[in-house]
C-alpha positions in Angstrom: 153.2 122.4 112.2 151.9 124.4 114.8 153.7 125.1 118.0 152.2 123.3 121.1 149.8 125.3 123.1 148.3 127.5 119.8 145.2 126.7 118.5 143.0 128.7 115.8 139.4 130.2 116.2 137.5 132.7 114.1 137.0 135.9 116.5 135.9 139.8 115.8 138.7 141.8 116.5 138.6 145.3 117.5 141.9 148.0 117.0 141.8 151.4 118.2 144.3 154.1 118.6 144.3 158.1 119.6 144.8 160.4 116.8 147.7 162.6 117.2 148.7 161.1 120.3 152.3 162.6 119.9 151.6 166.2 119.6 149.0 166.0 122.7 152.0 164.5 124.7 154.4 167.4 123.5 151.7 170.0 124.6 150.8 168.5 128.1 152.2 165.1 128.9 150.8 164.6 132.3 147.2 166.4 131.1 147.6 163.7 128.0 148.2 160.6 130.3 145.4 161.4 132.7 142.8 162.2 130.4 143.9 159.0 127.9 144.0 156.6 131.6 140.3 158.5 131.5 139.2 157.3 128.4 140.6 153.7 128.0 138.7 153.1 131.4 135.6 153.8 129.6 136.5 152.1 126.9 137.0 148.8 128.8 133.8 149.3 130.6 132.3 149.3 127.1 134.0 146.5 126.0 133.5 144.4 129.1 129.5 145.9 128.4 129.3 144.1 125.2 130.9 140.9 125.7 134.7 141.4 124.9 137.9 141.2 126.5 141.0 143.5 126.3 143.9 141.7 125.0 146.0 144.3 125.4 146.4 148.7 125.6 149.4 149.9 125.5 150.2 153.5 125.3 147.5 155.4 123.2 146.7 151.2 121.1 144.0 148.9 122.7 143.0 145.5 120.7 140.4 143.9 122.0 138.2 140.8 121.0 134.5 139.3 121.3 132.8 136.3 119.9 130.4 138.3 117.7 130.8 141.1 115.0 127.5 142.6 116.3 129.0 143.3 119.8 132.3 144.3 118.7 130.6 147.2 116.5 128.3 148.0 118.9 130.4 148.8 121.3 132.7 151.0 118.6 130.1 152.8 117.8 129.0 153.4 121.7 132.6 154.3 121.9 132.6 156.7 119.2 129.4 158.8 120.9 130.5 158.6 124.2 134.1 160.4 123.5 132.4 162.7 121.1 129.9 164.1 123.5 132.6 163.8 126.2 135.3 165.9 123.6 132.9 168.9 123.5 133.4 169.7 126.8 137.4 170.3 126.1 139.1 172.7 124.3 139.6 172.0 120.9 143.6 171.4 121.1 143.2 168.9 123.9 140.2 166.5 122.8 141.2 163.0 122.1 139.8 161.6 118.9 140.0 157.7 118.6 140.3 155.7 115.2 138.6 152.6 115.4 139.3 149.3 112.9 137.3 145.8 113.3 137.5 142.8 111.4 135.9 139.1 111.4 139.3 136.5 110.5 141.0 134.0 111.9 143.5 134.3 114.5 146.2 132.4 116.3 145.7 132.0 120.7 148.3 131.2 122.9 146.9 132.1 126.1 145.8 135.7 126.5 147.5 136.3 123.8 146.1 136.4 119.4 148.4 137.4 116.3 147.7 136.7 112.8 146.6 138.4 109.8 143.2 138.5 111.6 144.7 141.3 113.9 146.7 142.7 111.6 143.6 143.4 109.3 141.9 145.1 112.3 144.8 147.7 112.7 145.3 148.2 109.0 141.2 149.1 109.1 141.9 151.3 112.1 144.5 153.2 110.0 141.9 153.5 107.7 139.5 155.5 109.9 138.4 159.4 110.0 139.0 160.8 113.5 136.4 159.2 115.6 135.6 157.1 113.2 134.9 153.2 112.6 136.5 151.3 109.5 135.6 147.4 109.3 136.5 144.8 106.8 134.2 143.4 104.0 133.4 139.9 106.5 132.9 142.0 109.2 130.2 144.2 107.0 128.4 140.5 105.5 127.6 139.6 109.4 125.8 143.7 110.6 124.6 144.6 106.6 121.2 143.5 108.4 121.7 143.2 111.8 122.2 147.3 113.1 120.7 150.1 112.1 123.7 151.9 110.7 124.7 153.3 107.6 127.7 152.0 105.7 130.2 153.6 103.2 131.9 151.2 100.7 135.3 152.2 99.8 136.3 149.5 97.9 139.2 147.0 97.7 141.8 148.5 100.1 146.2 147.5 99.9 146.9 147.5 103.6 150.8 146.6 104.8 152.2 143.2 104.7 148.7 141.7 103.7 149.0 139.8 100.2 146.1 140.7 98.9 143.1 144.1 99.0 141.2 144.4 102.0 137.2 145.0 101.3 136.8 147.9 103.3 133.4 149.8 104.7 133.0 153.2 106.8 130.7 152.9 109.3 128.1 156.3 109.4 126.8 155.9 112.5 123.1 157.3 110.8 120.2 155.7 109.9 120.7 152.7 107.6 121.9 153.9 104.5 125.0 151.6 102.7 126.0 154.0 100.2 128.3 152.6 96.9 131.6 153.1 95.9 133.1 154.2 92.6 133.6 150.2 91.4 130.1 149.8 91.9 128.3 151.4 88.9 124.8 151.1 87.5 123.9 150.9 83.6 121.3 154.0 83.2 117.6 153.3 83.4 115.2 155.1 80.6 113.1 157.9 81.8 109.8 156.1 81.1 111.2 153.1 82.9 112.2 155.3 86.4 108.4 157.3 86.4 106.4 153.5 86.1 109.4 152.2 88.6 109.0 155.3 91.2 105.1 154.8 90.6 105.0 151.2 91.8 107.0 152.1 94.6 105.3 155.0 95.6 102.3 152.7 96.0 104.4 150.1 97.6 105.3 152.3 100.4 101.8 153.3 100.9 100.8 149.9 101.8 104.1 149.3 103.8 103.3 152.8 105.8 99.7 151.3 106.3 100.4 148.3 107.4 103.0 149.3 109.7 100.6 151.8 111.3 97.8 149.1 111.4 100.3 146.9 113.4 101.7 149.1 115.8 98.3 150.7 116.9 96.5 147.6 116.2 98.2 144.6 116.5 101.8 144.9 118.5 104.5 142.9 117.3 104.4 139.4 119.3 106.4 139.0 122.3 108.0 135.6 123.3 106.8 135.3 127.0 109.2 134.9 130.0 108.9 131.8 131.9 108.9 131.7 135.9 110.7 128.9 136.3 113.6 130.0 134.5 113.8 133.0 136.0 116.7 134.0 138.1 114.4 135.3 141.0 111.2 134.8 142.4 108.6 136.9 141.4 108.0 139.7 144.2 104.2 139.3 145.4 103.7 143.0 143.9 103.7 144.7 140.7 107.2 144.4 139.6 109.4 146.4 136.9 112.2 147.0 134.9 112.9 150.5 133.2 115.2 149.9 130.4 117.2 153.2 129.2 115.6 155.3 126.8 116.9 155.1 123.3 118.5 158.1 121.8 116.9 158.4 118.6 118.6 162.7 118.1 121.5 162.7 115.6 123.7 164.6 118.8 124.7 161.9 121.2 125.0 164.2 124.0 121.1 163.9 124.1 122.2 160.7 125.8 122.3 162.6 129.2 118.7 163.9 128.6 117.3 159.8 127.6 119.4 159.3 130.6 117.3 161.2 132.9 113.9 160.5 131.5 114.6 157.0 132.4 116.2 158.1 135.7 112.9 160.0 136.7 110.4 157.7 135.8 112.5 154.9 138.2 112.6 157.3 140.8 108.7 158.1 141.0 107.7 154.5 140.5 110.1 153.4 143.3 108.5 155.7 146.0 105.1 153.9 145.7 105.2 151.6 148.3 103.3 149.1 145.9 105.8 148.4 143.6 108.9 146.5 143.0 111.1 148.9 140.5 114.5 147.4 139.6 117.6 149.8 140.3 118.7 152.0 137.8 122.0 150.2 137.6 120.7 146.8 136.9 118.9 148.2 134.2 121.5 150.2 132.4 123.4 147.3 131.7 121.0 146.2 128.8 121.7 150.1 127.6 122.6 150.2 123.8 122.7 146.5 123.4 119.8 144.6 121.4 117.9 142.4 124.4 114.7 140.7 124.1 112.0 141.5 126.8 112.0 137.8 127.8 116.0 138.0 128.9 115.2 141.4 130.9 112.4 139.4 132.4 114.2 136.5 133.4 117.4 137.6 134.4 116.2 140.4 136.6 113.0 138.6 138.5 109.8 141.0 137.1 107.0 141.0 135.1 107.0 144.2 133.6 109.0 145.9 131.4 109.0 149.6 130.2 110.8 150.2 126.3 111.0 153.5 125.7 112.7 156.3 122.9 113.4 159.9 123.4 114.1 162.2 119.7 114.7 166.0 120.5 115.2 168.8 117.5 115.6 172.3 118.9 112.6 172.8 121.9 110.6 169.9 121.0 110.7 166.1 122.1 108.9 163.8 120.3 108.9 160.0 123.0 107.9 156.4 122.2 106.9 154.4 125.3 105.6 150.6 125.4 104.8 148.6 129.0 105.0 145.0 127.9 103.7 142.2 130.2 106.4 139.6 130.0 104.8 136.3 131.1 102.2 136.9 129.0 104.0 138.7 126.0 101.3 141.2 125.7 101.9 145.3 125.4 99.7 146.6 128.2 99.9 150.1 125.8 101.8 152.4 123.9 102.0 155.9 122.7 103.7 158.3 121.2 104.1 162.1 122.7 105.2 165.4 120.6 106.0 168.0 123.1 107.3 171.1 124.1 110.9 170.6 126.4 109.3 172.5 128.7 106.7 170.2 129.1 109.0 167.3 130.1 108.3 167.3 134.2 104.6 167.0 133.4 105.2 164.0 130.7 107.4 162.3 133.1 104.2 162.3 135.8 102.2 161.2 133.3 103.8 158.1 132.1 104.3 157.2 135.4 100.7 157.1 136.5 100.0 155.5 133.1 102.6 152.8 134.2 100.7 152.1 137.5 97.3 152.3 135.5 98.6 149.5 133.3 100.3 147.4 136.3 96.5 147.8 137.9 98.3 149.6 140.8 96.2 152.3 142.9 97.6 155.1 144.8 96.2 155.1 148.4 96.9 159.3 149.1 100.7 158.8 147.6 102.1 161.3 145.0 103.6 160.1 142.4 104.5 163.5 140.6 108.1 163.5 141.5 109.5 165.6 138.2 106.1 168.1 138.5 107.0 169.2 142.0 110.2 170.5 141.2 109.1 171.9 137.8 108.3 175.3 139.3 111.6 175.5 140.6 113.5 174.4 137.3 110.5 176.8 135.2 111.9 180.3 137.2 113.4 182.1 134.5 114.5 181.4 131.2 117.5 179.6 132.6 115.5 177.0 134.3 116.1 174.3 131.4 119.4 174.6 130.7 120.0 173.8 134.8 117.9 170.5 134.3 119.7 169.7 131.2 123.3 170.4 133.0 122.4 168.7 136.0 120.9 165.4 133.8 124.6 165.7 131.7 126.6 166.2 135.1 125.3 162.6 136.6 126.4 161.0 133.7 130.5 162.3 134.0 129.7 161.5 137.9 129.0 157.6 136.8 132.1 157.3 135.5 134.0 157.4 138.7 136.9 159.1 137.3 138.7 162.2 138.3 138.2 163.6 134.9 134.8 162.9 135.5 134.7 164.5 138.6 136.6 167.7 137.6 134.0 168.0 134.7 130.7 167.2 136.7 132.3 169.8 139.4 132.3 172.8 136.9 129.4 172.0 135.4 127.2 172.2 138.6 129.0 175.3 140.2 127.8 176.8 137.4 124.1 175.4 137.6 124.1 176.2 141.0 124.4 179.6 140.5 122.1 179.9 137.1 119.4 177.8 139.8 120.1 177.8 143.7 117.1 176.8 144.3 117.2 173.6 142.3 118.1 171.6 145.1 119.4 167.7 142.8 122.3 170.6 141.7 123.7 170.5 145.2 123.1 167.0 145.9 125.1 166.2 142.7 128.0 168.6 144.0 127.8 166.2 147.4 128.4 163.1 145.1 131.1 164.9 143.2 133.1 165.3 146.9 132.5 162.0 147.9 133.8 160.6 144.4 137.2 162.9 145.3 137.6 161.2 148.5 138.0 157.8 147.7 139.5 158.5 144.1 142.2 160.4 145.8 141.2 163.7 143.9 142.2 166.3 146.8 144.9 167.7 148.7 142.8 167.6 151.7 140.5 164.8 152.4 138.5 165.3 155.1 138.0 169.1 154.0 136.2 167.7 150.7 134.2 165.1 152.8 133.1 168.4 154.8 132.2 170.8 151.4 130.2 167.3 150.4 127.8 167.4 153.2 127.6 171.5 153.4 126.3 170.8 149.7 124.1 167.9 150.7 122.6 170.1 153.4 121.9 172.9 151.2 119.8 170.7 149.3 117.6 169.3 152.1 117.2 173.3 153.6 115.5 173.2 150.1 113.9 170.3 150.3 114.0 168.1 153.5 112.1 165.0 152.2 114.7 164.4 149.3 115.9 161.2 149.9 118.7 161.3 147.5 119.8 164.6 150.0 119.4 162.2 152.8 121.5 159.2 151.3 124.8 161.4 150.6 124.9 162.8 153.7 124.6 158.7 155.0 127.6 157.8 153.0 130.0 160.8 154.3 129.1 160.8 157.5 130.0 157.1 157.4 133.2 158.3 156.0 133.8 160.3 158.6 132.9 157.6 161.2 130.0 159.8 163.2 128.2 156.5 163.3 124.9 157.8 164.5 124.1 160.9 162.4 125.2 157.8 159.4 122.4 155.8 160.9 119.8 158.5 161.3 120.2 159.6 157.6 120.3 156.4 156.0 117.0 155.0 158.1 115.4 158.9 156.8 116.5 157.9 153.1 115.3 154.5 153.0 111.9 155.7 155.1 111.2 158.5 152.1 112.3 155.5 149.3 111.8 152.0 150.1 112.9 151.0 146.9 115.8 152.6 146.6 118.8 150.1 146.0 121.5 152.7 146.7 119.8 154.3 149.5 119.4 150.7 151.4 122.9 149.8 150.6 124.7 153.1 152.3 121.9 152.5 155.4 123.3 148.7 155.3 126.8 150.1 155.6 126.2 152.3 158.0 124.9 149.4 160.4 127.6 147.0 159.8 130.6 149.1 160.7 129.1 150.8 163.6 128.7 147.3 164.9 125.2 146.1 163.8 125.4 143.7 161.3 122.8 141.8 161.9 120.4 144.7 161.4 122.2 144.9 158.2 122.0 141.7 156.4 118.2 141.8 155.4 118.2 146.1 154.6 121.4 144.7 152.0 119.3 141.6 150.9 116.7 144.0 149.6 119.2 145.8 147.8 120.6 143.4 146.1 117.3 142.3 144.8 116.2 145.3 143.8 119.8 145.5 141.6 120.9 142.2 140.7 123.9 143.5 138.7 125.0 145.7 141.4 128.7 147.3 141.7 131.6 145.7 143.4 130.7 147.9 146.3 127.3 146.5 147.3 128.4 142.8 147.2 131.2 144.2 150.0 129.0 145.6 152.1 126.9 142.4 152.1 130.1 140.1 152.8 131.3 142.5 155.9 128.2 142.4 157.2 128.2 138.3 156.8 131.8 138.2 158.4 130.9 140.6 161.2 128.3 138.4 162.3 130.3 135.3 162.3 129.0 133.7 159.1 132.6 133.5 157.8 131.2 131.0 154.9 128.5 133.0 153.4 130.7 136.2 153.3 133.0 133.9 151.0 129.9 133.8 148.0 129.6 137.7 148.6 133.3 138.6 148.6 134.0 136.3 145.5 130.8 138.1 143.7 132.5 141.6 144.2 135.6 140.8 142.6 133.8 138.5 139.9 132.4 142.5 139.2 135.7 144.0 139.5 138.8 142.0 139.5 141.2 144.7 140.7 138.7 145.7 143.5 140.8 146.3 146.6 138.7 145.8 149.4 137.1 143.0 147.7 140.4 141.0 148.1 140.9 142.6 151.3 138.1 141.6 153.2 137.5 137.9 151.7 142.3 137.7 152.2 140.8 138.5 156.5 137.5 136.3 155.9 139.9 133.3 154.8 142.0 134.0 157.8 139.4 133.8 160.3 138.0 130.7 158.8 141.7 129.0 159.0 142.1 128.7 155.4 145.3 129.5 155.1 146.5 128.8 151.7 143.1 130.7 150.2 144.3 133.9 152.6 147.7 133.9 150.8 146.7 133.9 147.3 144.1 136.7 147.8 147.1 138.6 149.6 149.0 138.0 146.5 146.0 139.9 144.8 146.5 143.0 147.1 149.9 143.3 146.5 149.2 142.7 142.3 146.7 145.7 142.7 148.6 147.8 145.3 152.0 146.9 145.7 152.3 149.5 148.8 150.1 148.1 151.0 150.2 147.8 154.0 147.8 146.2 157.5 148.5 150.0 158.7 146.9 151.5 155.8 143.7 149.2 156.3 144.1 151.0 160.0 143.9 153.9 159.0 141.1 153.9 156.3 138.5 151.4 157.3 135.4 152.8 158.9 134.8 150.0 161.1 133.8 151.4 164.4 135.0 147.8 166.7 138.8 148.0 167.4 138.1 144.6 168.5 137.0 143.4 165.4 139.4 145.1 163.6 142.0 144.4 165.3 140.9 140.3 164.5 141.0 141.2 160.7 144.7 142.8 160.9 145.9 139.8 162.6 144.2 137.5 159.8 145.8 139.7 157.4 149.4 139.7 158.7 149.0 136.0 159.4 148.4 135.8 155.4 151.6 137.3 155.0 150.5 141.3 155.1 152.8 144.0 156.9 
């Protein structure tokens, strides 16, 4: 009989431990602990990606668990290419090298908690791994044979620790689909005469399978199941609207990520600065990245009718790129095509699939320029070197995204560098001002306010290059917030969103900028916009909307925006912060308590003086009302 409070379910569980984790803590503890803190945080933001849950990491082990097999070795194999690409950057003797085991089984739940042979299985399989490798189990491999396009190794009937009997056991190749045999699985010969009239047939076979397939994706695309309006989450804009999902790296290296990465990055970026059209934010967009979503879900969860699939191969100097624009409410493909060119040649292919796109929206330019990449390519073309700087600066943003030190530190040397290969690239020094902002909040300096000031030499540098870069123009918004000169904040943030009216992140530091130099009112809309134009925004942008709902009074609505920003980041800080004051003010007394129960969880050392100290909220007044709110919840 089973004790009260278990119950059984069938779950895909996912084990995962570092390789040689006790002789990279003899070489350099503290270097060890900080990059593996580095690594599991990207590993949860996979997992929490695909649809999982950690149930526990300690030390160098994490064991996690989702309701489907597909998502589980999804995001392994995600996992596996994002550490490998970010291990080449490290010395050899200080890269971290994950095994990876997952299994489909039954397990026993008492509350956050799951044992059973189920789990057991899943680290057994995990032993089983090559570094950076994935192992699963025989039921896992019955539910993703058909389901991802992945290669499989069979090594047969495994004995694994305390587990009565064999495990089936599979390698996973992370290649093209290819399930290759093991030794238990022999075939009786086939005569000589029998394999020619066999290979014959199938010859012809694939003839008519290659026709066929080039008749239907020229000629007849592949229906589409059309979105509906009325279940989508937002209203329809009353222009041309679109989502860009992430290009699809189709290369065998997986640091060609970075370069799919910026394809899609550029073609938002162009779109988004025609006043005409309504381009979802890169962020929104990326969360569909590497998972399996149907252009009617895109559709419908993000508000458009549009959406752009595209692919990206490179071998050596060439590129060879798939693109489709797809009308979702009708289920039609607007057009497709396939380009084989030169690297050098990528600027002028970004242009052109961007004009194509507002061709195919039936969008005209009235005297705009769309030819964002092009009018930079002379700069990046100077020299031989010109490449490698776009191809550096395209793999920098991506260690900046993960808003880690270690990402930081990497991102940093990687654009010094660039910046002296290319000074007169000017996104390498507008990267650099990110990298210092990162620092500041992530507490990566000895000296904070000297980093917020190298961030906006850096941001400057770029806009003595090029003064109409609105990206130049939205970092130096965000650290001169930080450093509370409220009206050069202002001035940059209304020059970034003037230059990019569809930029969510620019609207969202503009927004900021207002509400703590005591104009909230002003705003509420500019961060409305931005949310709509990123409906799966960060933690951050849901803040910004509930301070500037609280500093205006409207104490209730601030509540849905606060709880939003920690339903994106549960440990968020300032999240509990703000909504602990809102609570406060409202007289809700008990509600105020347990979020300052959630501040002390997530900072145990906090303290009102601290908020004091780092808020940039320009109104002692109005501070002052939220200090009292949060001492009166029980804050000192």
């Amino acid at each position: 009989m089973e004790k009260k409070g278990f119950h059984r379910k069938l779950a895909a569980i996912l084990s995962a431990d570092v390789v040689g984790y006790s002789r990279l803590m003899q070489d350099d503890e503290s270097a060890t602990v900080e990059t593996l803190e580095s690594y599991k945080q990207a590993f949860f933001d996979l997992i929490k990606q695909h649809r999982g849950r950690v149930v526990d990491s300690p030390g160098d082990n994490l064991l996690a668990e989702f309701a489907s097999v597909v998502d589980a070795v999804q995001c392994a194999v995600a996992v596996q290419k994002e550490f490998h690409a970010h291990n080449a950057e490290l010395p050899e003797n200080r890269r971290m090298l994950f095994r990876i085991g997952v299994n489909l089984g039954d397990v026993i739940e008492e509350g956050d908690r799951i044992y059973g042979d189920g789990v057991n299985i899943a680290a057994r399989l995990e032993s089983l791994a090559e570094p950076g490798g994935i192992c699963v189990s025989k039921t896992a491999f019955d539910q993703i044979e058909t389901k991802l396009p992945m290669g499989y190794e069979y090594l047969g009937e495994q004995p694994v620790k305390n587990i009565a009997k064999p495990v089936g056991a599979y390698r996973v190749l992370m290649e093209p689909r290819v399930t290759v045999a093991g030794a238990k699985e022999e075939k009786p010969s086939i005569p000589t005469w029998r394999t020619k009239r066999v290979l014959t047939g199938a010859l012809a076979a694939l003839i008519v399978i290659i026709a066929v397939g080039v008749w239907n994706f020229y000629w007849r695309a592949p229906k589409i199941e059309p979105a509906s309006k009325e279940k989508m989450a937002f209203p329809l804009p009353d222009k041309p609207s679109i989502a860009v999902l992430p290009f699809v790296n189709m290369s065998e290296d997986p640091k060609q990520e970075f370069l799919c990465d910026g394809m899609t990055e550029a073609i938002i970026t162009a779109i988004s600065k025609v006043p005409t059209m309504f381009v979802i934010a890169r962020n929104s967009t990326f969360v569909y990245k590497g998972k399996p979503v149907k252009v009617k879900q895109v559709s419908e969860e993000l508000g458009v009718q549009y959406v752009l699939e595209g692919s990206l191969q490179r071998s050596g100097d060439h590129l060879r790129i798939t693109v489709q624009l797809i009308d979702a409410l009708t289920g039609h493909h607007l057009w497709a095509e396939r380009y084989d060119r030169e690297l050098k040649d990528i600027f002028a292919l970004q242009d052109e699939i961007t004009l194509k796109i507002l061709t195919g929206v039936r969008v005209k330019l009235a005297g705009g320029d769309v030819s964002v990449a092009q009018k930079d390519a002379d700069r990046y073309l100077q020299g031989k070197q010109g490449l490698d700087c776009y191809l550096k600066i395209m793999e920098a943003g991506g260690y900046i995204r993960r808003w880690s030190k270690e990402g930081c530190n990497l991102a940093r040397r990687i654009l010094e560098e660039t910046v002296s290969m290319c000074p007169e690239i000017p996104s390498g020094y507008i990267n650099l001002g990110w990298v210092y902002h990162h620092d500041y909040f992530l507490g990566n300096t000895t000296s904070p306010q000297e980093t917020i000031e190298k961030g906006i030499t850096q941001a400057q540098k770029a806009l003595a290059i090029d003064s109409k870069s609105s990206e130049g123009h939205t970092v130096l918004c965000a650290l001169y917030s930080i450093k509370r000169e409220y009206d050069k904040a202002i001035a940059e943030g209304e020059m970034a969103v003037a230059l990019n009216p569809s930029d969510a992140g620019a609207l969202g530091l503009y927004a900021e900028s207002l509400a703590v130099s005591g104009n909230p009112e002003r705003a509420i809309p500019l961060i409305q916009k931005a949310l709509r134009l990123n409906p799966f925004a960060a933690a951050g942008q849901y803040n910004i909307f509930g301070n500037a709902l609280q500093f205006s009074g409207r104490f209730e609505e601030a509540v849905a925006a606060y709880k939003k920003a920690i339903q994106r980041a549960p440990d968020f800080l300032w999240g509990h912060l703000m909504l602990t004051a809102n609570y406060g003010r409202m007289g809700r007394e008990k509600e105020a308590h347990d979020q300052a129960a959630e501040i002390l969880r997530i900072k145990p050392d906090f303290s009102v003086e601290f908020f004091n100290k780092t808020s940039m909220i320009k109104d002692q007044a109005e501070k002052d009302k939220i200090m009292n709110a949060l001492r009166n919840a029980g804050l000192r």
